[in-house]
C-alpha positions in Angstrom: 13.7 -4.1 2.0 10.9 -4.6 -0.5 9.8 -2.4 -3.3 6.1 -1.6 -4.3 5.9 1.0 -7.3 2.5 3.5 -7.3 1.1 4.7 -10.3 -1.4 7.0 -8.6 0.3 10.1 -9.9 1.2 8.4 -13.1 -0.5 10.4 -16.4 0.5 7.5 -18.6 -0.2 4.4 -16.1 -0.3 2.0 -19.2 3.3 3.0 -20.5 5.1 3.1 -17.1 3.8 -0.3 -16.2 5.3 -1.5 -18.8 8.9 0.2 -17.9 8.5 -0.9 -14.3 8.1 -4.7 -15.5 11.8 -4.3 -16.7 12.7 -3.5 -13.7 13.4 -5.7 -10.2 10.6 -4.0 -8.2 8.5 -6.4 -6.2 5.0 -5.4 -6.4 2.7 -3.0 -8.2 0.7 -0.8 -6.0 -2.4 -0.1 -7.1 -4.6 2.5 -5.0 -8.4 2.2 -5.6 -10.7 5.3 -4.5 -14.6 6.0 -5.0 -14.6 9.3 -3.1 -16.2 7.4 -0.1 -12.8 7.5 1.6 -10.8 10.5 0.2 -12.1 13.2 -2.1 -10.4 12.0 -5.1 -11.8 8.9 -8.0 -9.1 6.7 -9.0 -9.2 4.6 -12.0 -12.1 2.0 -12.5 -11.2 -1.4 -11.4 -11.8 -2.4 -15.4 -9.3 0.2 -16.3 -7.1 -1.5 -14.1 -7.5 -4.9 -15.1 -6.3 -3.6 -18.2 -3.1 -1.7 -16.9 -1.9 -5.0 -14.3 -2.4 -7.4 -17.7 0.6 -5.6 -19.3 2.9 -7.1 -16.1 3.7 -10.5 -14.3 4.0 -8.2 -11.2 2.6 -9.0 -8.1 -0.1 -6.8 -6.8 -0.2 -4.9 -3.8 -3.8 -3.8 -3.4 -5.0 -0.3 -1.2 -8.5 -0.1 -1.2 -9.1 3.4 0.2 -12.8 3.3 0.8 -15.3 3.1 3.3 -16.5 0.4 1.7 -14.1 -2.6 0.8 -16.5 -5.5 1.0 -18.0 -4.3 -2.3 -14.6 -4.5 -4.1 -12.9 -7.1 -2.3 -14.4 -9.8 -4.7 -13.3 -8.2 -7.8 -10.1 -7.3 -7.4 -9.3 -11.0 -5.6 -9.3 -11.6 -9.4 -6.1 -10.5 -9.8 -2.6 -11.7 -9.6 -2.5 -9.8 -5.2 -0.4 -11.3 -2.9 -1.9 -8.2 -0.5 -5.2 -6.2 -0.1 -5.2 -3.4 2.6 -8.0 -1.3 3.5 -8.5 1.7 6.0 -8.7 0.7 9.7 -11.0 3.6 9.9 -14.1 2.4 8.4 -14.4 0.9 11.7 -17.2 -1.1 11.2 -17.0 -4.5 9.3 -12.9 -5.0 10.1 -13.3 -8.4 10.9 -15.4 -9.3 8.3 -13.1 -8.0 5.3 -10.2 -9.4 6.5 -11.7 -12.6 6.6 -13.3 -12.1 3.7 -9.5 -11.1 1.8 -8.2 -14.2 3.4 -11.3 -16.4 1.8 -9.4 -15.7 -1.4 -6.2 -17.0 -0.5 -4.9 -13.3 -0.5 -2.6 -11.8 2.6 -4.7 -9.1 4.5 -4.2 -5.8 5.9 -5.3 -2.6 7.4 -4.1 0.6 6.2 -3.4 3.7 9.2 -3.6 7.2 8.1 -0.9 10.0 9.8 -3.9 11.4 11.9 -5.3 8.3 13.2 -4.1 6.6 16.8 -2.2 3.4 16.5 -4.3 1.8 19.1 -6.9 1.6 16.6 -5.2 -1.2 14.9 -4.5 -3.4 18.2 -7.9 -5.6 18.3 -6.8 -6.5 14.9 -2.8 -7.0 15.2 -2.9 -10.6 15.4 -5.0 -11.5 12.3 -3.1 -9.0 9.8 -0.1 -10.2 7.2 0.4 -6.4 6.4 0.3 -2.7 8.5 0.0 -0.2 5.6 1.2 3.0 7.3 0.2 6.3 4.9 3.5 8.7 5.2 0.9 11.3 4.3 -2.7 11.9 4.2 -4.2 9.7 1.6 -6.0 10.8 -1.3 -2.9 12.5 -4.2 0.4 11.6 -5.4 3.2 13.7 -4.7 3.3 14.8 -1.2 6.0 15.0 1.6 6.6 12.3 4.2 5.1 13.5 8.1 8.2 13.1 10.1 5.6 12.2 13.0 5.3 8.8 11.1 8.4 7.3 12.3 7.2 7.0 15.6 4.3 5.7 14.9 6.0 3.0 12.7 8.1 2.4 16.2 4.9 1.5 18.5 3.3 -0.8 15.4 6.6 -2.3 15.3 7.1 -2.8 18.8 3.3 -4.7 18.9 3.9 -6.7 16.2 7.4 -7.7 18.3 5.4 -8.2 21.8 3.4 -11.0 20.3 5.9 -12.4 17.9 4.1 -11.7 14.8 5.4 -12.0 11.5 2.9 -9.0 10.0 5.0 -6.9 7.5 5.0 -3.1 7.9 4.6 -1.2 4.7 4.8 2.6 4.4 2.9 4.8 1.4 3.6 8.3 0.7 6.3 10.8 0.0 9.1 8.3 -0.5 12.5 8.7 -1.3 15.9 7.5 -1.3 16.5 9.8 2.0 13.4 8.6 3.5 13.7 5.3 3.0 17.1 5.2 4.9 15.3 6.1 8.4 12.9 3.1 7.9 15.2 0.3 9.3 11.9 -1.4 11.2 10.5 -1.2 7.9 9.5 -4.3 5.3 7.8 -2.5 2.2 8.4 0.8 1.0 5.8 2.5 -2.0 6.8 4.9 -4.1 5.4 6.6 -7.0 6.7 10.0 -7.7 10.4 9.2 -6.7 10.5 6.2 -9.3 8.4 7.4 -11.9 10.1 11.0 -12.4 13.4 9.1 -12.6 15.7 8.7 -15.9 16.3 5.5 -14.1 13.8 3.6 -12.7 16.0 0.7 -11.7 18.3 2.6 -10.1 16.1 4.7 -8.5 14.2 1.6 -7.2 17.8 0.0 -5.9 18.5 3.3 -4.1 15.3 2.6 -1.7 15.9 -0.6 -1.1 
């Protein structure tokens, strides 16, 4: 299983990019918000230019808004290997994903606890990445809705059906204990669990 460290909760984002490019973690998760989609601002995407310049890292890219399109060009400037969005906006799906995949950048949609899996299935074929939230996306910090697993059970099983190769990634209220009921599961984020640690590699090795 694959690694992707949040700094979302982090108060010093800066310094603990820098401890978590000492480490083995795969990818840097970086969570964009403008309040269109949740009610929380996250850092500006200059800010964060700034922060993903201090590591090699990958990139794993969230953009939770309702509108991607605007920021899909921008942040195709850095080093991403995947840019997710909300399936939710509804409107414009196609056209983002396409739009990610102009770039040379793997493309995904992002599913929130409360929203039906069947909103994803026009779009199953054409997606590298299912980000499922493990909680309701917006803050750092919160606990993983056991209701999730299932839902990570019927993605799974659609990606299986048409013999897909689309990665599942889970966000939100991940642990060490968590992490060892996602068997069907490809990428796990975590924020909180690595960042409070005294060791992040460790902590990081324990979820895989």
């Amino acid at each position: 299983m694959k690694v992707s460290v949040s700094f979302l909760a982090s108060k010093k984002p800066s310094k603990d990019i820098k401890k978590i490019g000492a480490t083995d973690v795969n990818y840097i998760h970086v969570d964009f918000m403008d309040r269109t989609f949740t009610e929380k601002k996250s850092l500006s995407f200059k800010k964060i230019i700034k922060i993903l310049k201090i590591t090699n890292k990958r990139a794993d890219i969230h953009l939770m808004t309702m509108k991607p399109k605007k920021y899909i060009k921008d942040f195709a400037t850095l080093n991403a290997e995947y840019i997710t969005f909300p399936v939710e906006i509804k409107k414009d799906i196609d056209k983002c994903l396409e739009m990610i995949k102009s770039y040379g950048i793997k493309c995904g949609l992002a599913i929130s606890p409360e929203t039906d899996v069947e909103e994803l299935s026009p779009y199953i074929k054409d997606l590298d990445m299912v980000l499922v939230m493990g909680v309701t996306p917006g803050a750092g910090g919160q606990s993983f809705k056991e209701e999730v697993l299932e839902k990570i059970k019927k993605i799974r099983q659609e990606i299986n059906i048409y013999g897909l190769s689309t990665v599942i990634s889970v966000d939100g209220g991940i642990n060490d204990e968590i992490s060892k009921r996602l068997e069907e599961v490809d990428i796990v984020v975590s924020g909180t669990y690595i960042l409070n640690s005294d060791n992040l590699q460790e902590a990081i090795t324990k979820l895989r």
